[in-house]
mmCIF file of the C-alpha atoms, coordinates in Angstrom:
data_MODEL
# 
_entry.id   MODEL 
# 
loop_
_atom_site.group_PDB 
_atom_site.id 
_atom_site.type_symbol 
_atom_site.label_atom_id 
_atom_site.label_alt_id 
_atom_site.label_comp_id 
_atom_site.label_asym_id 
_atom_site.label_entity_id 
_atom_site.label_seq_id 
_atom_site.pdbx_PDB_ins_code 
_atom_site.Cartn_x 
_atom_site.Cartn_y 
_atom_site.Cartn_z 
_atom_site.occupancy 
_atom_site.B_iso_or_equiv 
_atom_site.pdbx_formal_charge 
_atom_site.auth_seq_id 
_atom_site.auth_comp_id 
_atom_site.auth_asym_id 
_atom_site.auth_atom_id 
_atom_site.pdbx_PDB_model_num 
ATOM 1   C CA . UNK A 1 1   ? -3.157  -7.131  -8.646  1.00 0.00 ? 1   UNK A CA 1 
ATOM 2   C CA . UNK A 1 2   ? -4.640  -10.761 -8.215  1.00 0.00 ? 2   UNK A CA 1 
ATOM 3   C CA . UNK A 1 3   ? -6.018  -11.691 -4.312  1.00 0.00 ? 3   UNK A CA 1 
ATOM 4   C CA . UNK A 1 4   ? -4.501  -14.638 -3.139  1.00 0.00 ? 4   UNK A CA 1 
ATOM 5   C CA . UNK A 1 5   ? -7.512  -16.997 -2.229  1.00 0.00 ? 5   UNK A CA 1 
ATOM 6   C CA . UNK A 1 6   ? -6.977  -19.326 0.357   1.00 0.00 ? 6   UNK A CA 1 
ATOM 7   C CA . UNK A 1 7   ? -6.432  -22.800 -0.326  1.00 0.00 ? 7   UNK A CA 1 
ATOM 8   C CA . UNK A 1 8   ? -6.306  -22.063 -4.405  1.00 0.00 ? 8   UNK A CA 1 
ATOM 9   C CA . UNK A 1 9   ? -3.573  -19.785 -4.954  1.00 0.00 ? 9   UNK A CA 1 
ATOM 10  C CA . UNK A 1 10  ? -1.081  -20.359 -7.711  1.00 0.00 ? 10  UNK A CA 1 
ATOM 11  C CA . UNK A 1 11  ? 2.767   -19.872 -7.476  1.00 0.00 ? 11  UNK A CA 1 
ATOM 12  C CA . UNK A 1 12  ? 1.833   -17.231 -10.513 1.00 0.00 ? 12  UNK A CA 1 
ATOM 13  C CA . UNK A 1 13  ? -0.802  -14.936 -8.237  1.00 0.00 ? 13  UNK A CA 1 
ATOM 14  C CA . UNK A 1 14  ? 2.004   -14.822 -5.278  1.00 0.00 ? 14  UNK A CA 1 
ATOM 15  C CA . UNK A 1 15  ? 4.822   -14.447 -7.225  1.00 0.00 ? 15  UNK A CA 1 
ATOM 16  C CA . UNK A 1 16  ? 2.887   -11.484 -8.790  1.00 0.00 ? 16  UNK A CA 1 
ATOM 17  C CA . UNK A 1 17  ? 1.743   -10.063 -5.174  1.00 0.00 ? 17  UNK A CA 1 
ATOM 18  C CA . UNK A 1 18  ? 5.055   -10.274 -3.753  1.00 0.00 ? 18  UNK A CA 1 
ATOM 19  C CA . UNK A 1 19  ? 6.534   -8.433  -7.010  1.00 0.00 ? 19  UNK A CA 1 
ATOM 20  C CA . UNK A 1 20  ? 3.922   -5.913  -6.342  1.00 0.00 ? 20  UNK A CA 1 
ATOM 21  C CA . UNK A 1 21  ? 4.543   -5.494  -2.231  1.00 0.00 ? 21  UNK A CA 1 
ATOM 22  C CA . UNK A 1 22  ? 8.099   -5.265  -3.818  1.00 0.00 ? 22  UNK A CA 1 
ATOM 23  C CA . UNK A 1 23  ? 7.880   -2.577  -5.943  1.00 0.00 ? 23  UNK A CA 1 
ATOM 24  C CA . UNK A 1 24  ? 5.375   -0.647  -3.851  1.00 0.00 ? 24  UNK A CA 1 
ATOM 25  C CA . UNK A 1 25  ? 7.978   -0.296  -0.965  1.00 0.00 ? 25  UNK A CA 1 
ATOM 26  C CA . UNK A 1 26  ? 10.604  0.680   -3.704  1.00 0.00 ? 26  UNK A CA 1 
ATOM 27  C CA . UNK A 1 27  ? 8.162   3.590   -4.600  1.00 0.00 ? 27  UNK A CA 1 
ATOM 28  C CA . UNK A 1 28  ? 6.816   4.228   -0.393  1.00 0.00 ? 28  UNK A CA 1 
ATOM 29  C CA . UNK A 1 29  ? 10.765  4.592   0.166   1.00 0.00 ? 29  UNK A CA 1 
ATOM 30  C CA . UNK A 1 30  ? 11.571  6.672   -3.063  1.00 0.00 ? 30  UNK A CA 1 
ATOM 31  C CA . UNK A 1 31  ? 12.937  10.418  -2.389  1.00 0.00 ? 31  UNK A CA 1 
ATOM 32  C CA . UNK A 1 32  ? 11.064  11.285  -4.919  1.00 0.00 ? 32  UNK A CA 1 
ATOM 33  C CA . UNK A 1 33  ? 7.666   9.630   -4.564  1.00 0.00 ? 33  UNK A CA 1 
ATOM 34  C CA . UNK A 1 34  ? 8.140   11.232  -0.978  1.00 0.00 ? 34  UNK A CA 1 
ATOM 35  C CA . UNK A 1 35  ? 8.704   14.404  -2.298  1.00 0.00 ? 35  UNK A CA 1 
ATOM 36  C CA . UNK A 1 36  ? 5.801   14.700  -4.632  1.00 0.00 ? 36  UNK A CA 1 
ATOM 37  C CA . UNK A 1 37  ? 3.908   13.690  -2.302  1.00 0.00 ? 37  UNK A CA 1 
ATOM 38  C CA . UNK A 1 38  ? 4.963   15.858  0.577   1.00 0.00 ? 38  UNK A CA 1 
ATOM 39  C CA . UNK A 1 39  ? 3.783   18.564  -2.319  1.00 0.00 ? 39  UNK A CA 1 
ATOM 40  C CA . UNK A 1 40  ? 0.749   17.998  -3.564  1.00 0.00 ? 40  UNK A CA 1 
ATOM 41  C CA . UNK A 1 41  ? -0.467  17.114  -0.107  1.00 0.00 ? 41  UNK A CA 1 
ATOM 42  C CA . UNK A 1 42  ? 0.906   20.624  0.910   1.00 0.00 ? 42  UNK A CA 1 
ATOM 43  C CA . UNK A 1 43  ? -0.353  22.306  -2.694  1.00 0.00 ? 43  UNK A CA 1 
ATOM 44  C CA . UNK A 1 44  ? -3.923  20.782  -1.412  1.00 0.00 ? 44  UNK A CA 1 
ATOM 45  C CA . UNK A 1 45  ? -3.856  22.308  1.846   1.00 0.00 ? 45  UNK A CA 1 
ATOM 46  C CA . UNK A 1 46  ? -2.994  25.410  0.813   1.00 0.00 ? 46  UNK A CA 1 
ATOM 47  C CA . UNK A 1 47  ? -5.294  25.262  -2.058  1.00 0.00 ? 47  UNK A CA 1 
ATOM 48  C CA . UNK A 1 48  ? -8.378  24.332  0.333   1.00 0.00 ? 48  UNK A CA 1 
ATOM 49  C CA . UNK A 1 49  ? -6.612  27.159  3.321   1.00 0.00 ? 49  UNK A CA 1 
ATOM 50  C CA . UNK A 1 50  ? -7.496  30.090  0.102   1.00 0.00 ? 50  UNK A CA 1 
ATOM 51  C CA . UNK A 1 51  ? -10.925 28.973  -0.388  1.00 0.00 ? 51  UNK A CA 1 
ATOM 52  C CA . UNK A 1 52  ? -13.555 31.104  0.989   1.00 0.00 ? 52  UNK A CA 1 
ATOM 53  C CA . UNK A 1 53  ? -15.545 29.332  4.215   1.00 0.00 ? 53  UNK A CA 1 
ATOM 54  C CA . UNK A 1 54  ? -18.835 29.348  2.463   1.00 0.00 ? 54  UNK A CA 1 
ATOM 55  C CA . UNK A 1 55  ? -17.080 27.557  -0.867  1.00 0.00 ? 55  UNK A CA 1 
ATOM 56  C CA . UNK A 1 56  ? -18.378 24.536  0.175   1.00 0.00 ? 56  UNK A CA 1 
ATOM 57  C CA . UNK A 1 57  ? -18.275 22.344  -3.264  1.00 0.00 ? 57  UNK A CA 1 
ATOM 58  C CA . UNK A 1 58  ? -14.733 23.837  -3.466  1.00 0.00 ? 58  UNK A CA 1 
ATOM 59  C CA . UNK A 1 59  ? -13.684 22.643  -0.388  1.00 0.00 ? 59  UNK A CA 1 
ATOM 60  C CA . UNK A 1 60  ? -15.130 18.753  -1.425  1.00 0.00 ? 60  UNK A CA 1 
ATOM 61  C CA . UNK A 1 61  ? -13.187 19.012  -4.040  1.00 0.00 ? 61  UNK A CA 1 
ATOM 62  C CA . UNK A 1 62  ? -10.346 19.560  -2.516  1.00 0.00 ? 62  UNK A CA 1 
ATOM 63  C CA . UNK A 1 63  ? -10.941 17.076  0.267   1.00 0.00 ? 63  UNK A CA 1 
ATOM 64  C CA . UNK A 1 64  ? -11.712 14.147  -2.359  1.00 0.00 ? 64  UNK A CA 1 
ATOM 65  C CA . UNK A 1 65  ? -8.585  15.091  -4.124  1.00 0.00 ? 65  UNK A CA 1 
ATOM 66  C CA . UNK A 1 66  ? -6.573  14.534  -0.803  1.00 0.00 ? 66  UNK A CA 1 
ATOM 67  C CA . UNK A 1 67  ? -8.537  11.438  0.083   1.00 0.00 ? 67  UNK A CA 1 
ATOM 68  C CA . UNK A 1 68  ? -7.635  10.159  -3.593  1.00 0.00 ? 68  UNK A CA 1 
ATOM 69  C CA . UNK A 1 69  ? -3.804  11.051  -2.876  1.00 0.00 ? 69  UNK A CA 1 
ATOM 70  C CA . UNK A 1 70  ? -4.102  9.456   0.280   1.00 0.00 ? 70  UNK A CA 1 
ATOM 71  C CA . UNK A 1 71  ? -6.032  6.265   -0.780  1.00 0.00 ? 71  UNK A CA 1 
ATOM 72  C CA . UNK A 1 72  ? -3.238  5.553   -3.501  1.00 0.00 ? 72  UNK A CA 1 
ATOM 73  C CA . UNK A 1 73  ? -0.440  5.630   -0.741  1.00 0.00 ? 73  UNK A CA 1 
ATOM 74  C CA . UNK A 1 74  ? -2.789  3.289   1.743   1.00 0.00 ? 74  UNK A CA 1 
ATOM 75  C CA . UNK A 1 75  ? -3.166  0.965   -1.429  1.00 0.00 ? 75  UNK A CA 1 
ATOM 76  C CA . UNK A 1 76  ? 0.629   0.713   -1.750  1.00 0.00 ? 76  UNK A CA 1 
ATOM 77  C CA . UNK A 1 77  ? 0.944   0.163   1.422   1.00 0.00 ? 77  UNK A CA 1 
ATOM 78  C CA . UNK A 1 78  ? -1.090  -2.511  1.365   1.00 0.00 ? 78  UNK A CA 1 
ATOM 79  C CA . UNK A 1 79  ? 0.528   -4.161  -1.548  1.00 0.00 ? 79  UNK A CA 1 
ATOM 80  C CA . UNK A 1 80  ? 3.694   -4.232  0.959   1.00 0.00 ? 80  UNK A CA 1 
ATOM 81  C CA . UNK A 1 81  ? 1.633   -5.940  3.883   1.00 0.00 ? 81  UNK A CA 1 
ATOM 82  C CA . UNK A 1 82  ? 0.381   -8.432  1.389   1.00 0.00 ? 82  UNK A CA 1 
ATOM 83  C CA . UNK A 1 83  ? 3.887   -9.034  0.500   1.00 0.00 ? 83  UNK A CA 1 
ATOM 84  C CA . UNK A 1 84  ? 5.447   -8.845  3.527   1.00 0.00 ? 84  UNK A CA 1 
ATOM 85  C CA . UNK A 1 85  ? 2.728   -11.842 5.179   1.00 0.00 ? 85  UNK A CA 1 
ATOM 86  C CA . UNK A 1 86  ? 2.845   -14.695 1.887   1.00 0.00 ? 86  UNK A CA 1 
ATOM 87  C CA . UNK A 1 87  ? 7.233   -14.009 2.604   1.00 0.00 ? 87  UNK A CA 1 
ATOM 88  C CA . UNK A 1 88  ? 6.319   -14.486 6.925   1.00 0.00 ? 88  UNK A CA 1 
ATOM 89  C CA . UNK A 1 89  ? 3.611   -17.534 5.970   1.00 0.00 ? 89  UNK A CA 1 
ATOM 90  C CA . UNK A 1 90  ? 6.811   -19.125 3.708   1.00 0.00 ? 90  UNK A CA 1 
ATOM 91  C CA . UNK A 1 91  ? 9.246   -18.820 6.396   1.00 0.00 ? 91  UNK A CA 1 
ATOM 92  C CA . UNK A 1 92  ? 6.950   -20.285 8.678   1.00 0.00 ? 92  UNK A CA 1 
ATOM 93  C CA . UNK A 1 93  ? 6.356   -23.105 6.254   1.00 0.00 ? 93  UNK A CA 1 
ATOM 94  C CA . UNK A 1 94  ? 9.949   -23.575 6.018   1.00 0.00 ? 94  UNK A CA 1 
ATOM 95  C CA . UNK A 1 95  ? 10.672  -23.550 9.334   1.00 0.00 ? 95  UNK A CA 1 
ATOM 96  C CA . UNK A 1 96  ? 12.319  -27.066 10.843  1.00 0.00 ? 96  UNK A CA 1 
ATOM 97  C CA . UNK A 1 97  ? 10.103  -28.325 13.863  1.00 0.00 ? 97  UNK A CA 1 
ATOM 98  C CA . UNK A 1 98  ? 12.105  -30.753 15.800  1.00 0.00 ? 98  UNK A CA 1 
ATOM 99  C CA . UNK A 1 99  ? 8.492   -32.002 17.313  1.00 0.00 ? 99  UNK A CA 1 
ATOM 100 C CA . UNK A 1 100 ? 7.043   -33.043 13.984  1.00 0.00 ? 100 UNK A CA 1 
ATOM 101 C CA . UNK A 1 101 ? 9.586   -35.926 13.800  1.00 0.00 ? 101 UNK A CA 1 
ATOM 102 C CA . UNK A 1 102 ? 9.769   -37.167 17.645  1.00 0.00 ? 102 UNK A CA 1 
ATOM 103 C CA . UNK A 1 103 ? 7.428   -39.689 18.511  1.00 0.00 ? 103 UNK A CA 1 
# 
């Protein structure tokens, strides 16, 4: 997904993040996304509970695995704070201020 950069952002690279931020929460707030997750996080756990102590590349593995589960939700996420701050910065655009036109 583009970055907006300040000061040279086209219409195209927001209206692309705030599809994103869009769809992102659609998928945060799905049963099912929650559900698979809810699993394989679980599957994981359990996975890394049956390994031996001394299994120690095992165990990494696991862990990574996790982290990569839980790096793909924090990315998503972030795609919906992106979104959610261009749609705040508009409305504050947007926003009438009587004190701009009294002189």
């Amino acid at each position: 997904m583009p970055q907006v950069k300040e000061g040279r952002s086209s219409a195209t690279d927001i209206n692309q993040i705030l599809e994103a931020g869009m769809q992102a929460q659609t998928l945060l707030q799905s049963q099912v996304f929650g559900a698979a997750y809810r699993e394989t996080l679980n599957h994981y756990f359990n996975e890394w509970l049956s390994t031996q102590v001394d299994h120690s590349k095992k165990r990494e593995e696991i862990y990574f695995r996790l982290r990569g589960l839980q790096d793909a939700a924090q990315t998503l996420a972030g795609f919906v704070a992106q979104a959610e701050t261009i749609m705040q910065q508009q409305s504050n655009e947007n926003e009438f201020r009587p004190q701009e036109y009294q002189q």
